[in-house]
C-alpha positions in Angstrom: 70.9 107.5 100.5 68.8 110.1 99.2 68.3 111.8 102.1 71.7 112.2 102.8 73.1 113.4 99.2 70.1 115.6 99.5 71.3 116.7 102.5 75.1 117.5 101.7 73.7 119.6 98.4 71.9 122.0 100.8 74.4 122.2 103.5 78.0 122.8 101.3 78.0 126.0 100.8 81.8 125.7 99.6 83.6 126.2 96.5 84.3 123.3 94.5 86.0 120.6 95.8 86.5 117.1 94.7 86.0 114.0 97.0 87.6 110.8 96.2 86.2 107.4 97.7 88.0 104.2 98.0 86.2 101.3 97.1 87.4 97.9 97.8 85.0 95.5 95.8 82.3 95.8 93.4 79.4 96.3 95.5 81.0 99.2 97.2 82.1 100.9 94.0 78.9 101.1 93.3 77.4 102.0 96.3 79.4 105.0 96.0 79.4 105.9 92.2 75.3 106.4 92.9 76.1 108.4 96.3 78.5 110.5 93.6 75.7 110.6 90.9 73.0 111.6 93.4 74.9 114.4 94.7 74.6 116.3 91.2 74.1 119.1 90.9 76.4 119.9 93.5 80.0 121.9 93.6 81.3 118.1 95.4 83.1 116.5 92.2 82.9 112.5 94.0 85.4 110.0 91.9 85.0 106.2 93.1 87.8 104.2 92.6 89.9 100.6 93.6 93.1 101.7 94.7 94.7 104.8 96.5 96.7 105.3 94.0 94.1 105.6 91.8 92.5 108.4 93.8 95.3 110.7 94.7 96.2 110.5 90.7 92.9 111.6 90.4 92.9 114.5 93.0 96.4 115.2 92.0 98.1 115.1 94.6 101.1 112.5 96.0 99.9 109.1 97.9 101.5 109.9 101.0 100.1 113.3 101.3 96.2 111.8 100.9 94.2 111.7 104.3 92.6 108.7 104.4 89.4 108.6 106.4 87.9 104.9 107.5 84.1 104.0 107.9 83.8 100.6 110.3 86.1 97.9 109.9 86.8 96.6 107.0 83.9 99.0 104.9 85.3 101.4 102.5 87.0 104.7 103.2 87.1 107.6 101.8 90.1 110.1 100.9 90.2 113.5 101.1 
């Protein structure tokens, strides 16, 4: 994991942005919330959360207008 968070600091060269990933069980969460961590200090603002709902509250935009992007099936997504 570290490679690739180191990886995604040096390659955005982009102005801030914020990334939110869906997490469907405890393991996953945090699985992500140290992908998020890891990428500091970066301009990607990464917000883990439970529901959709959750995220595009937290991105600010409405739930149908959130892109959802899927890993395999049945692993966690994330929303951009």
């Amino acid at each position: 994991m570290r490679h690739i968070t180191q990886q995604r600091r040096q390659e955005y060269h982009g102005l801030a942005v914020r990334s939110a990933l869906y997490a469907p069980d405890p393991l996953s969460y945090g699985m992500m919330r140290m992908y998020g961590t890891m990428l500091y200090p970066s301009p990607i603002d990464v917000g883990v959360f439970y529901t959709y709902q959750e995220a595009a509250e937290w991105l600010g935009v409405p739930l149908p207008d959130v892109e959802v992007l899927t890993g395999p099936p049945g692993g966690p997504g994330f929303l951009g």
